[in-house]
PAKOLMI-57787 format. One record per residue (C-alpha): residue number from 0; x, y, z; residue in one letter. Coordinates in steps of 0.05 Angstrom, whole numbers, plus 5000, padded with zeros to 4 digits. Example, Ala and Ser with C-alpha at 12.3 -4.5 7.8 and 13.67 -1.06 7.14 Angstrom:
PAKOLMI-57787
R; resi; x; y; z; resn
R; 0; 5246; 4910; 5156; a
R; 1; 5273; 4979; 5143; s
***
This chain:
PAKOLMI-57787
R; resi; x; y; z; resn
R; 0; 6158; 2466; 4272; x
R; 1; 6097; 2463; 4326; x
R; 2; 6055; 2515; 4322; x
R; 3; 6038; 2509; 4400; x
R; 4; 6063; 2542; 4470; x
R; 5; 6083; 2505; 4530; x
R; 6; 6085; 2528; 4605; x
R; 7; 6119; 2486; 4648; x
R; 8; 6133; 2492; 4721; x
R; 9; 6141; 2456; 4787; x
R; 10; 6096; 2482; 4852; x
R; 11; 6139; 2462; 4922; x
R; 12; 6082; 2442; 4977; x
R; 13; 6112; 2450; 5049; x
R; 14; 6070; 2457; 5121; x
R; 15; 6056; 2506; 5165; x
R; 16; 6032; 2455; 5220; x
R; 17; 6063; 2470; 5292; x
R; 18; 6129; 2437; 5286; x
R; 19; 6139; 2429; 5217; x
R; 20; 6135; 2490; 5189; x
R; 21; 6172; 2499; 5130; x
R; 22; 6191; 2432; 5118; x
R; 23; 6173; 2394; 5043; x
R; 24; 6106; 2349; 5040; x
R; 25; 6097; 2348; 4967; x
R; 26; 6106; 2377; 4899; x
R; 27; 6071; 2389; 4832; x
R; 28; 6106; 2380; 4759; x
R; 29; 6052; 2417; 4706; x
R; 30; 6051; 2436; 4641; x
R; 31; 5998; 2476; 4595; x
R; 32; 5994; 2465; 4528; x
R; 33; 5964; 2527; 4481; x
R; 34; 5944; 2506; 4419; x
R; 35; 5929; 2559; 4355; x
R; 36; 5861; 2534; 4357; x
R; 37; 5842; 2573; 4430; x
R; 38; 5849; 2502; 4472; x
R; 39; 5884; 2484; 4519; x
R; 40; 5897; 2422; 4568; x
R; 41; 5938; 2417; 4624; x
R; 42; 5981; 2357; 4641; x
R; 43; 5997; 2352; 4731; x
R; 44; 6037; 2301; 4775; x
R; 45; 6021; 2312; 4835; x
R; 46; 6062; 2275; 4906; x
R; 47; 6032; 2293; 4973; x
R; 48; 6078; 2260; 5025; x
R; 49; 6039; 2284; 5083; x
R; 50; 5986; 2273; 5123; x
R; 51; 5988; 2196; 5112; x
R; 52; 5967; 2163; 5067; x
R; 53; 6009; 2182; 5009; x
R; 54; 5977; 2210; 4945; x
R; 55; 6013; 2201; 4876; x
R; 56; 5956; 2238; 4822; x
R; 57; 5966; 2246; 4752; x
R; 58; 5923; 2291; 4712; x
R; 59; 5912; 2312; 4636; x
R; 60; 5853; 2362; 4637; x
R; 61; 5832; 2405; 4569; x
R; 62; 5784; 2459; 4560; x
R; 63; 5770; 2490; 4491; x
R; 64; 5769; 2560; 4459; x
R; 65; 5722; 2588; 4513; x
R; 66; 5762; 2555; 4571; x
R; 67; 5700; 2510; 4579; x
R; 68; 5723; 2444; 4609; x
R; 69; 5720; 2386; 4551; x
R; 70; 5748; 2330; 4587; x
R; 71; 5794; 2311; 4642; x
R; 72; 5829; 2240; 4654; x
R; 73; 5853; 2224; 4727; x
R; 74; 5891; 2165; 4752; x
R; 75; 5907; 2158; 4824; x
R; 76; 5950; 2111; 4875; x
R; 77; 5937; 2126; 4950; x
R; 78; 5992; 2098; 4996; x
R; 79; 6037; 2069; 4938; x
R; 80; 5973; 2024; 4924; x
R; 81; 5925; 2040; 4864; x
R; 82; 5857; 2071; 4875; x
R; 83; 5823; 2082; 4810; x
R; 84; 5826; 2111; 4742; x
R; 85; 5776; 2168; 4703; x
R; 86; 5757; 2203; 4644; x
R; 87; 5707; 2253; 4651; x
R; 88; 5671; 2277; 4592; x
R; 89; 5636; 2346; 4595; x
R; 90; 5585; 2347; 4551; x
R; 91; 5536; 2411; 4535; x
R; 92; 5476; 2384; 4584; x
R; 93; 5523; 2315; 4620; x
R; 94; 5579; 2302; 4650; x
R; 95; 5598; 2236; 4641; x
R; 96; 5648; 2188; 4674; x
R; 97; 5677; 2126; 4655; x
R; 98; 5712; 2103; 4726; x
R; 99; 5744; 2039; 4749; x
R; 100; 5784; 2014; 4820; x
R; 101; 5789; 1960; 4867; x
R; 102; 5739; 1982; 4912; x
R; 103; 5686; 2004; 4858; x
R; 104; 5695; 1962; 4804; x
R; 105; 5675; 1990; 4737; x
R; 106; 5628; 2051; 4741; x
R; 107; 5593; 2090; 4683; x
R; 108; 5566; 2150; 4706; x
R; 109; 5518; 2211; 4674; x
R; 110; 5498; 2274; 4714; x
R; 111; 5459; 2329; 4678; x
R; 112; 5488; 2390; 4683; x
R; 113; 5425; 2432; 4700; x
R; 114; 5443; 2500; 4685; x
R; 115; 5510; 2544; 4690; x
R; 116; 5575; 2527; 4726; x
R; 117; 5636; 2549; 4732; x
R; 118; 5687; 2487; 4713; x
R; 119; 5720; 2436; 4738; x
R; 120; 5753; 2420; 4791; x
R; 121; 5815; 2380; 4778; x
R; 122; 5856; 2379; 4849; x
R; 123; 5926; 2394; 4822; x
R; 124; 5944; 2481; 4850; x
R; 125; 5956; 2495; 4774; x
R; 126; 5890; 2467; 4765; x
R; 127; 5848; 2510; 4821; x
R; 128; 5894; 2576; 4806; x
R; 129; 5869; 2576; 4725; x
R; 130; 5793; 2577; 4752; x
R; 131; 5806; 2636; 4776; x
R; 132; 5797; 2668; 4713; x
R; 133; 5721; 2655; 4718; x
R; 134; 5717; 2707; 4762; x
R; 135; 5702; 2782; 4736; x
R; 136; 5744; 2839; 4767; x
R; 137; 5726; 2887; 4739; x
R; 138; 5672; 2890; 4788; x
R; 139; 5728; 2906; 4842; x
R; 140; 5750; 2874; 4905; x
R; 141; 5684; 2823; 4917; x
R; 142; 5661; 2746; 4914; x
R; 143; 5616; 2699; 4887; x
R; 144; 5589; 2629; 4893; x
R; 145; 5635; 2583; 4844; x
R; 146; 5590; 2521; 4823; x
R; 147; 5637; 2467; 4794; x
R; 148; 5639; 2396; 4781; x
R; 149; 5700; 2349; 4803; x
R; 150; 5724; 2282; 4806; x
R; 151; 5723; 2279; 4879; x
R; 152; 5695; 2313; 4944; x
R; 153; 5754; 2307; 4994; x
R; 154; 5815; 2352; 5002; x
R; 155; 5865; 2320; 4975; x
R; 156; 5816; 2278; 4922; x
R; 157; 5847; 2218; 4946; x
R; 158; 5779; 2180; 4936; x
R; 159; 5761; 2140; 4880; x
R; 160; 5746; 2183; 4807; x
R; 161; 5670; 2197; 4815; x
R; 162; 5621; 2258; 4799; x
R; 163; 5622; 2303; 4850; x
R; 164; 5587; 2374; 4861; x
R; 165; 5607; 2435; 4894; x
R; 166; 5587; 2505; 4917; x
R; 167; 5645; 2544; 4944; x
R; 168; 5658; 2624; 4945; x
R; 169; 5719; 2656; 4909; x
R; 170; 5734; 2725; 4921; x
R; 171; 5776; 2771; 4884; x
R; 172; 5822; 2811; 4940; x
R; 173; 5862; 2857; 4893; x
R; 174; 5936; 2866; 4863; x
R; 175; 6007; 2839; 4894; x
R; 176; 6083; 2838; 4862; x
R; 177; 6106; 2774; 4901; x
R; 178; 6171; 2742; 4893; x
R; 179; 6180; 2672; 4895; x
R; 180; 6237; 2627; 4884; x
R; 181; 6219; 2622; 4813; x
R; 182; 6221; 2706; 4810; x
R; 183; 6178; 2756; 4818; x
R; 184; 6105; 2765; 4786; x
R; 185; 6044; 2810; 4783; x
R; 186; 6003; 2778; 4810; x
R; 187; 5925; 2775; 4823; x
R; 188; 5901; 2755; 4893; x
R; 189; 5841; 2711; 4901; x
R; 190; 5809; 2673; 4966; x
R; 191; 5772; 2609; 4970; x
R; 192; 5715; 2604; 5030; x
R; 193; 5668; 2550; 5043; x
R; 194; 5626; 2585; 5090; x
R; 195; 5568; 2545; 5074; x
R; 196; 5601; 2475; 5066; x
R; 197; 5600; 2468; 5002; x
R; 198; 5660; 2414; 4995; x
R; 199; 5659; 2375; 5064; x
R; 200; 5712; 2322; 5059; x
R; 201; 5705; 2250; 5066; x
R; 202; 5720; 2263; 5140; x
R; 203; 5670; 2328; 5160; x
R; 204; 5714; 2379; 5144; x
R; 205; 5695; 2440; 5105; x
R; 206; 5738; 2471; 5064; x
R; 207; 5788; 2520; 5114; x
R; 208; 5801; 2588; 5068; x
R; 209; 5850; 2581; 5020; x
R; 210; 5894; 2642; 4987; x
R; 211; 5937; 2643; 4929; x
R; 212; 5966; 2688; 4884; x
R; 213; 5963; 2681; 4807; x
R; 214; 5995; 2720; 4753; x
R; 215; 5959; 2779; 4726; x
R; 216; 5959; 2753; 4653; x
R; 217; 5919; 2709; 4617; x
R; 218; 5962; 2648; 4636; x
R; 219; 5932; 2643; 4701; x
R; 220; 5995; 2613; 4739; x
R; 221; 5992; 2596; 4803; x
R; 222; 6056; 2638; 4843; x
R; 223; 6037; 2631; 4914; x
R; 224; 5987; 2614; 4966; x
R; 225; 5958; 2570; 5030; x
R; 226; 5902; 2531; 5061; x
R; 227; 5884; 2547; 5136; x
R; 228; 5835; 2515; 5189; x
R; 229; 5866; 2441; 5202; x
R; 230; 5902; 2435; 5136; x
R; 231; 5952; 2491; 5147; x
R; 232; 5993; 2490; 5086; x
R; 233; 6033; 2530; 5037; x
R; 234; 6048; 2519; 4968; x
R; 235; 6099; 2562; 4917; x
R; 236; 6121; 2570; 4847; x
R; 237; 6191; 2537; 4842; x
R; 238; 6212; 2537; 4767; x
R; 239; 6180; 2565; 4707; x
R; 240; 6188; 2561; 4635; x
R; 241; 6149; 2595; 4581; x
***
């Protein structure tokens, strides 16, 4: 008998761009993994259909008893073509990387740490709605600088696996019931800014606000939630299982 839990779900990505609102450019498949010991990983498919070029990212990302990040393996094929593959070792003072691709060959890479951060950033909306939990409500409705590493800067991370850096606010906005197609949760409301530019994409953007909903439990599910600015998306929980 396994002595784990599993979470499965699937996140539906559609646009709100002038024209096309509503209409599918992606989805997610993800599953968490709880084991008895405290850790957990997190296994994400990701398809983004549009803007061009395609992105087809797979993800296994685990963080131990603390919800520390331990290490996170990324492979990724932009436009039906292969980019690169990661793993991404979080040490206590390094994060290391181990990266190859066509266009960078085969790159070994260590980056002290150099104080306290937050976690990791893995690009998959599972992936950025469990940060959330780094964040301490019980101060109330307020935000704070989030200082995480990640395997790349742009958007939609469809650059090659790298170490990347970034400062970027999350605020805590308060409690929601929202209802979804997979049902209705209580949920916890949170908001991305990057004020500052903290995460400038590969093309000069800065990060446009993003919301999203999570549930109010210690699963940290991602229910709901958008990007605004020139992205102008919208993402929602679709199935669950747990």
């Amino acid at each position: 008998m396994q002595q784990h839990r599993t979470i499965s779900g699937k996140i539906l990505y559609t646009s709100r761009k002038p024209g096309r609102e509503g209409q599918e450019r992606g989805r997610e498949w993800f599953t968490f993994t709880h084991h008895t010991d405290g850790k957990r990983s997190l296994r994400a498919r990701c398809e983004i259909d549009e803007p061009a070029p395609t992105v087809h990212r797979d993800v296994v990302y685990s963080l131990d008893e603390n919800d520390r990040p331990m290490d996170c393996f990324v492979r990724l094929t932009i436009g039906d073509k292969f980019m690169g593959s990661g793993l991404f070792i979080i040490g206590k003072d390094t994060v290391e990387c181990e990266s190859y691709g066509p266009s960078i060959g085969r790159i070994s890479q260590t980056m002290p740490i150099g104080g306290d951060f937050d976690g990791f950033g893995t690009h998959p909306i599972s992936g950025d709605a469990y940060i959330t939990k780094k964040i301490d409500r019980s101060l109330g409705v307020h935000k704070r600088n989030f200082r995480c590493f990640l395997p790349s800067p742009d958007h939609r991370g469809a650059t090659p696996p790298l170490i990347a850096e970034s400062n970027i606010d999350l605020g805590y906005v308060g409690e929601e019931t929202v209802t979804v197609a997979a049902g209705t949760f209580d949920c916890y409301k949170y908001q991305f800014t990057d004020d500052a530019g903290g995460m400038i994409s590969i093309d000069g953007h800065s990060h446009p606000p993003y919301e999203m909903w999570v549930t109010a439990d210690d699963d940290a599910i991602f229910v709901q939630g958008g990007v605004g600015g020139y992205m102008q998306t919208w993402y929602e929980l679709v199935e669950l299982s747990r």
